[in-house]
C-alpha positions in Angstrom: 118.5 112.2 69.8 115.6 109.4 68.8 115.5 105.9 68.6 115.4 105.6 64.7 118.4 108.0 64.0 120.5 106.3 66.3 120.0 103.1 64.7 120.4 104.2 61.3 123.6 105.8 62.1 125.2 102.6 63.6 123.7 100.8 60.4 125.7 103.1 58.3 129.1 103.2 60.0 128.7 99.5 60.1 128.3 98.8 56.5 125.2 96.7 56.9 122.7 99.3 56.0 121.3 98.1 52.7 122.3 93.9 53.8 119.9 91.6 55.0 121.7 90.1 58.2 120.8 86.4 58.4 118.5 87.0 61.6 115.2 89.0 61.5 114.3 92.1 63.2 117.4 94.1 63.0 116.1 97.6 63.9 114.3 95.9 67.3 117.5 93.8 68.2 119.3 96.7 68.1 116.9 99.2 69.7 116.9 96.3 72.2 121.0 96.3 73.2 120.6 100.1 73.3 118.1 100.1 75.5 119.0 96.9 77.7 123.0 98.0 77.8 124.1 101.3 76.9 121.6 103.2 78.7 122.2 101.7 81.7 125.8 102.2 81.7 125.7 105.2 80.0 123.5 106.6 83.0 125.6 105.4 85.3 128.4 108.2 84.2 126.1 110.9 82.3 122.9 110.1 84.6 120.1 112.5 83.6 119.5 115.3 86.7 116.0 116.7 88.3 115.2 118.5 90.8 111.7 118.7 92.5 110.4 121.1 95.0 108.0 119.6 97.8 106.2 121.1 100.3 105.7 119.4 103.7 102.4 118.6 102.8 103.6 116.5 99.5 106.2 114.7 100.7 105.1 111.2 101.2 105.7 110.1 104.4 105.3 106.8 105.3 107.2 105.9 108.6 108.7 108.5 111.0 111.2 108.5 114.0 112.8 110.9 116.3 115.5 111.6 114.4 114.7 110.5 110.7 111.2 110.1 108.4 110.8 107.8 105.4 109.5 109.1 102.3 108.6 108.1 99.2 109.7 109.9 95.8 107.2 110.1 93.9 108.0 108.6 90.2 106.6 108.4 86.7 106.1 104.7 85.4 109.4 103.3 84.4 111.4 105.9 86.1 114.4 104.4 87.6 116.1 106.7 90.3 120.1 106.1 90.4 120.9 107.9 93.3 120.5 111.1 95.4 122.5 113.9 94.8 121.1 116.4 97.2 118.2 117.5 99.3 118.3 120.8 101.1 115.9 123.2 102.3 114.4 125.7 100.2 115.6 128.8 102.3 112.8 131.0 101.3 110.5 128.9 102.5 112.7 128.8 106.1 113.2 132.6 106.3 109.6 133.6 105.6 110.5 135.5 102.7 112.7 135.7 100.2 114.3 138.6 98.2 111.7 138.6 96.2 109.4 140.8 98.4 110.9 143.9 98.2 110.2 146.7 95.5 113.9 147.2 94.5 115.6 149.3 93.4 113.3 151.6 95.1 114.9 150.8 98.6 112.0 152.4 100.6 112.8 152.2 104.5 110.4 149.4 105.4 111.4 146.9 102.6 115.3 147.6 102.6 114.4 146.7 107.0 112.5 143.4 105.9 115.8 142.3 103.7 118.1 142.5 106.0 116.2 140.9 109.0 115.6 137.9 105.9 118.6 137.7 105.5 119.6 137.2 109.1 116.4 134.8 110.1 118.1 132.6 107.0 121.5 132.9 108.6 120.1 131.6 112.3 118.2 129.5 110.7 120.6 127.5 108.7 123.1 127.5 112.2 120.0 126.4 114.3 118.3 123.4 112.1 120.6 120.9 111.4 122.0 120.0 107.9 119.4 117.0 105.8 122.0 113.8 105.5 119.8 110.5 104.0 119.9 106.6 102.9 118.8 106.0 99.6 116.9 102.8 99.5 116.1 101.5 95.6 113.9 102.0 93.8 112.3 105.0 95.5 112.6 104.9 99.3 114.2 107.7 100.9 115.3 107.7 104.8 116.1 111.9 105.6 117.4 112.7 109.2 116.5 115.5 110.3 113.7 116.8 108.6 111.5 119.4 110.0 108.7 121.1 108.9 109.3 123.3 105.4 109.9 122.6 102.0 112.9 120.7 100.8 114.4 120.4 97.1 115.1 116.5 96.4 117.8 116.6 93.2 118.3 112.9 92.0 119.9 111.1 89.4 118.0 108.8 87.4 118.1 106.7 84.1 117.5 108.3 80.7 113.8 107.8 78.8 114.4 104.7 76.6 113.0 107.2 73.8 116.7 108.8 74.0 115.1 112.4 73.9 116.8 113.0 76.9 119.8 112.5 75.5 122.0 116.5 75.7 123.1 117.5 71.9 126.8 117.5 74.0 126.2 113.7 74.7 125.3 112.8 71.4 128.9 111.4 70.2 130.0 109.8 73.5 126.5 107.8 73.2 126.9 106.8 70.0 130.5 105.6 70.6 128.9 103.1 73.4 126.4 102.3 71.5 127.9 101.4 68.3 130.7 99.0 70.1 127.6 97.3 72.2 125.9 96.6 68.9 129.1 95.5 67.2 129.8 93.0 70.2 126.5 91.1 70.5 126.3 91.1 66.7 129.7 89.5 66.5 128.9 86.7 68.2 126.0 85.5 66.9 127.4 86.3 63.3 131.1 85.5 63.1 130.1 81.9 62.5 129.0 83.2 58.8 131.7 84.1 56.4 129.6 84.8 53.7 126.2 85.7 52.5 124.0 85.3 49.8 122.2 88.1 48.0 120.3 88.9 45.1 123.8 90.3 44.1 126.0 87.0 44.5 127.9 86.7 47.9 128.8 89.0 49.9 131.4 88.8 52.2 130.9 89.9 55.1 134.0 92.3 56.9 133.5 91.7 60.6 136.9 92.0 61.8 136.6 95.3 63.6 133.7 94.3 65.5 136.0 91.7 67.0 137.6 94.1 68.4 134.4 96.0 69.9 134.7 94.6 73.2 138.3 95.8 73.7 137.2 99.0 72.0 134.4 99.2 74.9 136.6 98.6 78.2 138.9 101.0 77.2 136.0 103.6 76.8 134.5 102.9 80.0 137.9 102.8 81.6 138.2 106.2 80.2 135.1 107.4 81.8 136.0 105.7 85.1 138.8 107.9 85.8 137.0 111.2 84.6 133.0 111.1 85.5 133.3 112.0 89.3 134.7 115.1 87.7 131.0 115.9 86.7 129.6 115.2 90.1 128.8 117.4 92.8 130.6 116.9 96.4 129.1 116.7 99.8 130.4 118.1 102.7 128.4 117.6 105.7 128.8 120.2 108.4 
């Protein structure tokens, strides 16, 4: 999804595609509710996921306690973290090897030995450290208890890129839909006190009535999503 298609889109289902609204700078109002207003609450039910690996010696630390360090995540410019999903050990990393170093299927004495005492150094491991809880502090302040020396996976949710190319081909419609009714709504207001315009074609009357009804439209949308998105979302059960 871009930008320009989006816009066009809602210009066509609208009916004001080839009609000079009486306010300049269409295309940028509209690129500006989009980006102002649906992304935001769009991300806030369909956020965009990442997962980054960091090694002790990346993480950014930048105050540390007995029982818990502060880190900073380190972000692009304009990247806007929502929350934090997860962050968990990478267990390869905690067991010294992984089951990567063995040369099956061959199952030669030596490496079938070094997978199964792997596999058991990941099992005491994972009883003997304790699980990673945190605080998430906006906008990219992280307080982890427990952390101890290894590398850790960090899987947050953030906003989508304003360019809308992170936008899934699955989420195209349902961002559309959000869009559409937050253009109609801010449109409606600043419009409904015209009933007609003038054109190089005589007047045209503009039918608006159905944007009225945007803001209803929207609630009941979000409503919708209210009672389904947790669906999406992983669970955390700390041991």
């Amino acid at each position: 999804m871009n930008m320009s298609d989006l816009i066009t889109r809602i210009k066509l289902d609208m009916g004001i595609y080839a009609i000079a609204l009486p306010f300049p700078n269409v295309d940028k109002m509209m690129a500006d509710i989009i980006k102002k207003i649906t992304l935001r609450v769009y991300s806030q039910y369909f956020p965009l996921e990442e997962t980054v690996r960091k090694s002790s010696k990346e993480i950014q630390v930048y105050f540390t306690k007995r029982d818990y360090t502060d880190v900073k995540l380190d972000l692009a410019p304009g990247e806007e973290v929502i929350e934090i999903e997860d962050i968990y050990y990478d267990d390869t990393d905690l067991a010294r090897m992984g089951y990567y170093g063995t040369t099956l299927p061959q199952f030669q004495y030596s490496n079938l030995q070094d997978l199964l005492m792997s596999n058991v150094s990941m099992n005491l491991s994972n009883l003997t450290i304790p699980k990673l809880t945190w605080d998430f502090n906006p906008p990219n302040s992280v307080r982890i208890y427990n952390l101890y020396t290894g590398s850790i996976f960090i899987k947050y949710l953030k906003l989508h890129d304003p360019s809308l190319a992170s936008i899934p081909y699955s989420q195209e419609e349902s961002f559309f839909k959000l869009a559409e009714l937050d253009v109609k709504k801010v449109f409606f207001q600043m419009i409904k006190h015209y009933n007609e315009l003038e054109s190089a074609h005589g007047r045209i009357n503009l039918k608006i009535d159905d944007w009225e009804q945007a803001d209803s439209a929207r609630a009941d949308i979000l409503r919708e999503w209210d009672e389904t998105f947790h669906l999406d979302r992983k669970t955390i059960y700390y041991a």
